[in-house]
Residue frames relative to the residue before (quaternion, step in Angstrom):
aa qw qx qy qz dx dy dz
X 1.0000 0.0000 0.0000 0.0000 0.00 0.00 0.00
X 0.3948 -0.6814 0.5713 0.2312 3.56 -0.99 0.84
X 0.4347 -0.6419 0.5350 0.3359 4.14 -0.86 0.57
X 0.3231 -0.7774 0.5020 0.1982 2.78 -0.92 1.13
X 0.5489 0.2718 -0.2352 0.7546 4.30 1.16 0.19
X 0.1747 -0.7182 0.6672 -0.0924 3.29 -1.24 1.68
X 0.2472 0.8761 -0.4089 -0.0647 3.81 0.03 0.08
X 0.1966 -0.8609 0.4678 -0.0376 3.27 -0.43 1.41
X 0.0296 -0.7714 0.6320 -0.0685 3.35 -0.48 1.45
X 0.3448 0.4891 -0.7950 0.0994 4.10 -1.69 0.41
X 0.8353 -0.2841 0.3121 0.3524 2.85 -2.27 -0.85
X 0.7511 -0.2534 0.4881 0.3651 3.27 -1.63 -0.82
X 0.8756 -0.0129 -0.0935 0.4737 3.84 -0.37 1.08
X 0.2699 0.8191 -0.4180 0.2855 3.09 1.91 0.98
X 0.3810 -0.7383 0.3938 0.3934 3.30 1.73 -0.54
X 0.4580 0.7410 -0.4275 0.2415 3.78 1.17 0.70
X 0.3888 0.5777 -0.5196 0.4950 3.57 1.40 0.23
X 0.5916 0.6927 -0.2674 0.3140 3.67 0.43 -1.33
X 0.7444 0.4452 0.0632 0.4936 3.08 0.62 -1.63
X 0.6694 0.3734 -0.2552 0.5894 3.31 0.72 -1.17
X 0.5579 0.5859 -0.3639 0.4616 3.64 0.13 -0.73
X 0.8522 0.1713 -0.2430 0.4306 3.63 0.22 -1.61
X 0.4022 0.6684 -0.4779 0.4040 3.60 1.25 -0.35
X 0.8167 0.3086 -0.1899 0.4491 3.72 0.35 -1.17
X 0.4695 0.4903 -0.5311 0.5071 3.55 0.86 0.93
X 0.6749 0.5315 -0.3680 0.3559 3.41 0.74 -1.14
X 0.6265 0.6226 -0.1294 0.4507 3.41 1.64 -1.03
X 0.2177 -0.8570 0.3430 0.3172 2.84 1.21 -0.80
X 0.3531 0.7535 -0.3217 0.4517 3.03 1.65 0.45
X 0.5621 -0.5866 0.4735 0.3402 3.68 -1.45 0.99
X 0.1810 -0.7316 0.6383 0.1565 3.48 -1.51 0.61
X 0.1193 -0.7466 0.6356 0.1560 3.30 -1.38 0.84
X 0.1737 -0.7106 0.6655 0.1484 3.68 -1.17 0.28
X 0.3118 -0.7051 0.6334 0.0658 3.10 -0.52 1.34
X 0.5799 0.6154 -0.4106 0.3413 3.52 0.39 -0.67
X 0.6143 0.5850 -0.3128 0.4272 3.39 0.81 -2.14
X 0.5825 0.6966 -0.2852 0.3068 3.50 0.77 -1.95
X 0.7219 0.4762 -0.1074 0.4904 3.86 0.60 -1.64
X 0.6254 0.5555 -0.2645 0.4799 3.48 1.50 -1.56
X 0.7507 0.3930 -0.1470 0.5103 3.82 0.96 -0.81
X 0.5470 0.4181 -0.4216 0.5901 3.33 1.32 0.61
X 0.7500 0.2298 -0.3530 0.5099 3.67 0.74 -0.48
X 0.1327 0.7363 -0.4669 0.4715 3.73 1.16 0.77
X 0.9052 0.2694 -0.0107 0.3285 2.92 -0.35 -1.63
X 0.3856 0.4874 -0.4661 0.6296 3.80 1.80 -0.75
X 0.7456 0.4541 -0.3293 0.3598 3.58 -0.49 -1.01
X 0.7361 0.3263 -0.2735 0.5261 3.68 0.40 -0.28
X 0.6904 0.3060 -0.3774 0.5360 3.78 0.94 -0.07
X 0.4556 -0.6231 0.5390 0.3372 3.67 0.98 0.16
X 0.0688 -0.7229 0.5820 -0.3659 3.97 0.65 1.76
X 0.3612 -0.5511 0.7381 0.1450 3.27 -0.97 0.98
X 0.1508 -0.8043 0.5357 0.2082 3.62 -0.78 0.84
X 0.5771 0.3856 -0.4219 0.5833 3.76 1.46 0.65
X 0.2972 0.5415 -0.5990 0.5096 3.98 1.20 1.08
X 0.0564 0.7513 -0.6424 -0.1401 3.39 -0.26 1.22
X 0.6475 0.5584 -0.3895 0.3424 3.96 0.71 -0.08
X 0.5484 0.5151 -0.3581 0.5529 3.49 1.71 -0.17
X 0.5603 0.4844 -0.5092 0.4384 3.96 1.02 -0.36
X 0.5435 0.5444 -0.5337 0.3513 3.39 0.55 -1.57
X 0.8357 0.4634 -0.2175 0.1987 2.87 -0.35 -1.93
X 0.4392 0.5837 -0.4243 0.5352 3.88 1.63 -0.54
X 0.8101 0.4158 -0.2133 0.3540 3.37 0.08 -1.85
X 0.5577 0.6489 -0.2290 0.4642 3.95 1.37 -0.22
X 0.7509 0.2999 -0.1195 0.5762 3.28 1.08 -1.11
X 0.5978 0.5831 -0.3099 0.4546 4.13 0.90 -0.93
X 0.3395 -0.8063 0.4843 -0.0121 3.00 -1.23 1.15
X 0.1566 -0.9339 0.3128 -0.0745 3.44 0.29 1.13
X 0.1509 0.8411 -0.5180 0.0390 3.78 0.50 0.88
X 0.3148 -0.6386 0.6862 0.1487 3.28 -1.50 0.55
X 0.2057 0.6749 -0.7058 0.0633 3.99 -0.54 0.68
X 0.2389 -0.5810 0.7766 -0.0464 3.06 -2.10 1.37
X 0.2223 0.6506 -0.6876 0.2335 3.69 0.09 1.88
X 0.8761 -0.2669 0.1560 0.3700 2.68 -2.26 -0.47
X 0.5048 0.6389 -0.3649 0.4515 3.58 1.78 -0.68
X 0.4886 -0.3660 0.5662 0.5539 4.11 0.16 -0.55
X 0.8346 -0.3040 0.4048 0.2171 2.62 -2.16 -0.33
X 0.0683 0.8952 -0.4368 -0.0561 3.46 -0.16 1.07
X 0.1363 -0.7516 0.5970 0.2452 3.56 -0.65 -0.16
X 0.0408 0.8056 -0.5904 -0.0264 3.56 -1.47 0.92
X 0.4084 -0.7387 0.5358 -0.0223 3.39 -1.39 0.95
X 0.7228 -0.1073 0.1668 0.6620 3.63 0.08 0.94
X 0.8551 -0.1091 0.3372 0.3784 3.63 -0.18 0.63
X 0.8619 0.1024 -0.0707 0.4917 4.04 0.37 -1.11
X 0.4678 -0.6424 0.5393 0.2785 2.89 -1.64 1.02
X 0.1481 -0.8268 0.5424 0.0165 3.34 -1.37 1.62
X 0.2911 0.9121 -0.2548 0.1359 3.09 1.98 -0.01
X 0.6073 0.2595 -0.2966 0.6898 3.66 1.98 0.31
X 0.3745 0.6985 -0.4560 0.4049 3.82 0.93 0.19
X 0.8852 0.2048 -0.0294 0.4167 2.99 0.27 -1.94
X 0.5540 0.5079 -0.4191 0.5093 3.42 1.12 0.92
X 0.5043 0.6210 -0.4780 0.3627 3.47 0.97 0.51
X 0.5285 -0.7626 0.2096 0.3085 3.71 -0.51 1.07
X 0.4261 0.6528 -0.4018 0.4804 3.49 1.74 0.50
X 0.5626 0.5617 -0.1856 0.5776 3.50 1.28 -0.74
X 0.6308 0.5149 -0.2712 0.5132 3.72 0.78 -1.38
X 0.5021 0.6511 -0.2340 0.5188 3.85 1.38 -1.26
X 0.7884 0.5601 -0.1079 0.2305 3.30 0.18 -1.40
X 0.6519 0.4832 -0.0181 0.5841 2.89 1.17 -2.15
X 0.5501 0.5068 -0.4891 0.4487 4.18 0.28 0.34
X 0.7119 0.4690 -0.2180 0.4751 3.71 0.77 -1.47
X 0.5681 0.5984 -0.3573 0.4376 3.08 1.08 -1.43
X 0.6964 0.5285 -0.1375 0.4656 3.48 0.09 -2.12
X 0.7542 0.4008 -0.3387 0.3947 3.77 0.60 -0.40
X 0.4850 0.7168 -0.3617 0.3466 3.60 1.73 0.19
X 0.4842 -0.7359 0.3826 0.2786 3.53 -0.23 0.33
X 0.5762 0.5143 -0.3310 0.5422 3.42 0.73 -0.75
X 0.6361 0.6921 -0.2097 0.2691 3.32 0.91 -1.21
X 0.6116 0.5113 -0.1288 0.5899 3.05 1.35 -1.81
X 0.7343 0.4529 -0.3487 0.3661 3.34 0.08 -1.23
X 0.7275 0.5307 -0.2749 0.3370 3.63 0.89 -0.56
X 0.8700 0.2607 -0.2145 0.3593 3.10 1.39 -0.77
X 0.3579 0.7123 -0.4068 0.4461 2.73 2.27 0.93
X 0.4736 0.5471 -0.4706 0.5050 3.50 1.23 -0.19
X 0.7235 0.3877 -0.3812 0.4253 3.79 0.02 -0.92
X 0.5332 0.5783 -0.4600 0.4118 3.76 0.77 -0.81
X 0.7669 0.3131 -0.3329 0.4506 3.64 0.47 -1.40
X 0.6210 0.5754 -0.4470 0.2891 3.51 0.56 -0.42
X 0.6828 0.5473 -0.2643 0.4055 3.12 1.14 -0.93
X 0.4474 0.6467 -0.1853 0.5892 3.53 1.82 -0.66
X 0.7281 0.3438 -0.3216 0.4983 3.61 0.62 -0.64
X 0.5964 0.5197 -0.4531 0.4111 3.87 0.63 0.00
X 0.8309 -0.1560 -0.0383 0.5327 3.76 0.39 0.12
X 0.8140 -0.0974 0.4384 0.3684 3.00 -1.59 -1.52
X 0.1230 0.9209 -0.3355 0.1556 3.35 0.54 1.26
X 0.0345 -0.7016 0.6867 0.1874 4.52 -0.70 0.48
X 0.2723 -0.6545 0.7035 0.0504 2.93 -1.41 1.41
X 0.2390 0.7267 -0.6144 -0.1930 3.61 -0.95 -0.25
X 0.2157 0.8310 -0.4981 0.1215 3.87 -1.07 0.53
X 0.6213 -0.4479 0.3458 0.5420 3.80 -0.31 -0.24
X 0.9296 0.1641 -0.1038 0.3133 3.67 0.63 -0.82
X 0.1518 0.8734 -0.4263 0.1802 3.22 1.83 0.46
X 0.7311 0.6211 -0.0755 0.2720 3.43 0.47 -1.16
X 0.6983 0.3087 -0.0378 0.6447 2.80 1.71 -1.62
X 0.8146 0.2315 -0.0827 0.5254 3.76 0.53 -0.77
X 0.7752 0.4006 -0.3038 0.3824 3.40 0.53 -0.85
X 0.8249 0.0545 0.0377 0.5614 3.69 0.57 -1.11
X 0.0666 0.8302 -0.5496 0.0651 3.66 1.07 1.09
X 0.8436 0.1847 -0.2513 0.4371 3.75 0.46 0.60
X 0.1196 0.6558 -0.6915 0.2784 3.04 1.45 1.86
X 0.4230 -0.5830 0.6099 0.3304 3.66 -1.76 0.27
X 0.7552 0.2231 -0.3623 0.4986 3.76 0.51 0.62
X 0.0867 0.9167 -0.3875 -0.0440 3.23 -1.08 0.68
X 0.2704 0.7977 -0.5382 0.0294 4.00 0.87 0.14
X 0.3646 -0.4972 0.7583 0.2118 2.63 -2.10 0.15
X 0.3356 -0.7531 0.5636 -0.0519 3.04 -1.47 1.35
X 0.2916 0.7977 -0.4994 0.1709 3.46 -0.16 0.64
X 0.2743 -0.7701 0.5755 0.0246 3.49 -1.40 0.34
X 0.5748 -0.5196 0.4702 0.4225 3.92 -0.82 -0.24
X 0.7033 -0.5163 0.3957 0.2868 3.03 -1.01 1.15
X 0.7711 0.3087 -0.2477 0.4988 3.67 0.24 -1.27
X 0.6599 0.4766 -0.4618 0.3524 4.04 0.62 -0.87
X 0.4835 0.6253 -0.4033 0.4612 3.91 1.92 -0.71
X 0.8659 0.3757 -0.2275 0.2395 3.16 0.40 -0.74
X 0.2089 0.7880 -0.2959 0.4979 2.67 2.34 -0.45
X 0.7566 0.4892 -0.0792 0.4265 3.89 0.27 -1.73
X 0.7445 0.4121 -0.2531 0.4603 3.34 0.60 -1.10
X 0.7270 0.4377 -0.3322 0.4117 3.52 1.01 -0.57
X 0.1795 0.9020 -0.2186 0.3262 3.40 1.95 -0.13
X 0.8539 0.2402 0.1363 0.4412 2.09 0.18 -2.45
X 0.5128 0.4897 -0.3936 0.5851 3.77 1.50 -0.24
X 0.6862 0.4391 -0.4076 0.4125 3.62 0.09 -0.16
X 0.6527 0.4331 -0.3948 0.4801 3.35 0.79 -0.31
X 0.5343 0.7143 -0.3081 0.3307 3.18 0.98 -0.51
X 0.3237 -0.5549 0.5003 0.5806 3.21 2.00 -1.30
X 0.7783 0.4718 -0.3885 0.1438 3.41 -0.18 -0.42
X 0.3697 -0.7113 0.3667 0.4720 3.92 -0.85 0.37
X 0.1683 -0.7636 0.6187 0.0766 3.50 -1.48 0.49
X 0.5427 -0.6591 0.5100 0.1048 3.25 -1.68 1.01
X 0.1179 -0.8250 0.4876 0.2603 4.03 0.54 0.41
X 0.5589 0.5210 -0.4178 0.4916 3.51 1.08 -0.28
X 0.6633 0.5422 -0.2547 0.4486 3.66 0.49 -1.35
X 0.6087 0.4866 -0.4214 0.4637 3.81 0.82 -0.90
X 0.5989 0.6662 -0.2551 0.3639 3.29 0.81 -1.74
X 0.8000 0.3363 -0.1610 0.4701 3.44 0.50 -1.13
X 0.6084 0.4116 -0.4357 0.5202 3.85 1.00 -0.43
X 0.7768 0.3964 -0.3903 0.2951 3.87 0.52 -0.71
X 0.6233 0.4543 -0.3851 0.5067 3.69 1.65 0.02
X 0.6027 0.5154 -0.4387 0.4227 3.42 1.29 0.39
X 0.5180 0.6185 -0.3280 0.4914 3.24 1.80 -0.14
X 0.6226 0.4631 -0.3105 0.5491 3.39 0.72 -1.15
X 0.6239 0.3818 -0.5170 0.4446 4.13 -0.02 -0.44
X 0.6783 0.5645 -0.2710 0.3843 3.93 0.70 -0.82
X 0.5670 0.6569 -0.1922 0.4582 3.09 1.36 -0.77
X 0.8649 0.3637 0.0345 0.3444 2.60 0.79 -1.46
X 0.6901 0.2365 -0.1114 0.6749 3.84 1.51 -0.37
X 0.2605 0.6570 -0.5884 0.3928 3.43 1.22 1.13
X 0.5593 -0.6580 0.4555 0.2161 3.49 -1.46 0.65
X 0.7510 0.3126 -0.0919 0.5742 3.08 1.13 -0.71
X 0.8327 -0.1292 0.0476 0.5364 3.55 -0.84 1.43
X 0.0497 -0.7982 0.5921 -0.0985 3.82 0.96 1.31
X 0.4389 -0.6780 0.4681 0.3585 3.66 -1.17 0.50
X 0.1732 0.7516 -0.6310 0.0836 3.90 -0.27 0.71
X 0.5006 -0.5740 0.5333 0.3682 3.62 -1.59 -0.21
X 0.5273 -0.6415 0.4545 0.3223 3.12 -0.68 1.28
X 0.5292 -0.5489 0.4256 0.4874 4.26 -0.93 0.22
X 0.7911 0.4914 -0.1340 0.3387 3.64 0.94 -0.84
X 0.7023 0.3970 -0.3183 0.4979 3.27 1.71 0.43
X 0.6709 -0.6653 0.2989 0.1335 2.56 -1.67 0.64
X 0.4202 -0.7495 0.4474 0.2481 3.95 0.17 1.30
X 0.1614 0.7379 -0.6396 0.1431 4.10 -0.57 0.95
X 0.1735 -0.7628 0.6225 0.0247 3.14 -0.77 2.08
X 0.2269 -0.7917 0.5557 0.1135 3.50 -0.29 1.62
X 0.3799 0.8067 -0.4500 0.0487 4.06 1.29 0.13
X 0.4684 0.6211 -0.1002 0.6204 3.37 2.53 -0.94
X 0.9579 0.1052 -0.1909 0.1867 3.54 0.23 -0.36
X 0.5616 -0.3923 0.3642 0.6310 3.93 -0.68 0.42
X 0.6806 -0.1725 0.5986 0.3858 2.94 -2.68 -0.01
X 0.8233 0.2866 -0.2588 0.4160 3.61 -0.59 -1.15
X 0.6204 0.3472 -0.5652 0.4184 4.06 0.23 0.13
X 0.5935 0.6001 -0.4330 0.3166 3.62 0.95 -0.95
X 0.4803 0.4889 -0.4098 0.6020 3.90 1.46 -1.08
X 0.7226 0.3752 -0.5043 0.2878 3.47 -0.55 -0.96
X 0.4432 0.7165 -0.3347 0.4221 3.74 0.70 -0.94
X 0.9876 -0.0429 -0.0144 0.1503 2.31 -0.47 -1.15
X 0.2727 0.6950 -0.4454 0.4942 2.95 2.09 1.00
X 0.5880 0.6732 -0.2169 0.3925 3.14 1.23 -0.44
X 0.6302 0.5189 -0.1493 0.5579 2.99 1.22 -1.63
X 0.4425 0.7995 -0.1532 0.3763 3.58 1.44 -0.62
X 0.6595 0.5411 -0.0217 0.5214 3.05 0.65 -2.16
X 0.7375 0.4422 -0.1693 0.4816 3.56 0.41 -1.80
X 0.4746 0.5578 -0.5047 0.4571 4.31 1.34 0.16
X 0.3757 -0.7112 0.5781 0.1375 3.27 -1.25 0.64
């Protein structure tokens, strides 16, 4: 039997949107990015000019803001109130943003409700920092995805250059291991490996062995 709740949790530039994304096509199964979710909450502080240590003005963003995920004929989009921000909130000021933001409580607690809600309509890959532990603690698949620090960063600047934009490989390097220390010794929903998942260093392998993996790893849910 194939699990029917996949949850994928590592760091920044681990390369689990990717994966998760193409894994749940292959599955046919709905994908959520939790990430995008946090990215369109510190989106929106940033565009209203939010103090990003106002921790009662995030709640109250992340409480009221409307967040869709749609997989149409367009690709994978993400909207926010209505507009597609799906190259917005991938710019590395935003990427900046969305850690503090994401480390707010009110914050979490709100868009962890939509995460499970959205989770409760079917057959569902999640991938984020806390899927495992808080969000879907009794999916039947779980890994944590993760890579070296420099091959992460290696990726992330990759993927900004294609974008068009110019990037710093040192600067990435340092904002995503300043992310990962935030991530990680936050109080609230701290990134860790859940006891029950499985650890997959993707620093050795293509995009497509990491799918193969972990369609596999998939298969073996109950």
């Amino acid at each position: 039997m194939v699990a029917k709740q996949i949850a994928i949790d590592g760091p920044a530039g681990a390369g689990k949107s990717t994966v998760a994304k193409a894994l749940a096509a292959r599955l046919g199964y709905l994908y959520i990015d939790t990430g995008a979710m946090y990215r369109c909450i510190a989106w929106l502080a940033l565009q209203q000019g939010i103090d990003l240590s106002d921790e009662a003005a995030l709640t109250a963003l992340a409480e009221t803001a409307r967040v869709d995920l749609v997989n149409g004929a367009g690709g994978y989009r993400v909207y926010c109130n209505d507009q597609d921000v799906s190259e917005e909130i991938r710019r590395p000021q935003v990427g900046a943003a969305a850690s503090p933001v994401s480390a707010v409580d009110g914050v979490r607690r709100a868009l962890v409700r939509q995460q499970q809600a959205l989770a409760a309509r079917g057959c569902v890959v999640m991938d984020g920092r806390d899927i495992g532990t808080k969000v879907l603690p009794h999916a039947q698949c779980k890994i944590f995805l993760t890579a070296p620090l420099s091959v992460r960063a290696a990726r992330r600047a990759s993927e900004l250059r294609d974008k068009g934009l110019d990037v710093d490989i040192s600067q990435i390097e340092a904002e995503i291991a300043e992310r990962d220390r935030r991530d990680s010794t936050r109080a609230n929903s701290p990134l860790i490996q859940a006891a029950d998942a499985i650890y997959v260093d993707t620093g050795d392998m293509t995009v497509e062995q990491v799918i193969d993996h972990l369609l596999q790893l998939a298969k073996q849910g109950e």
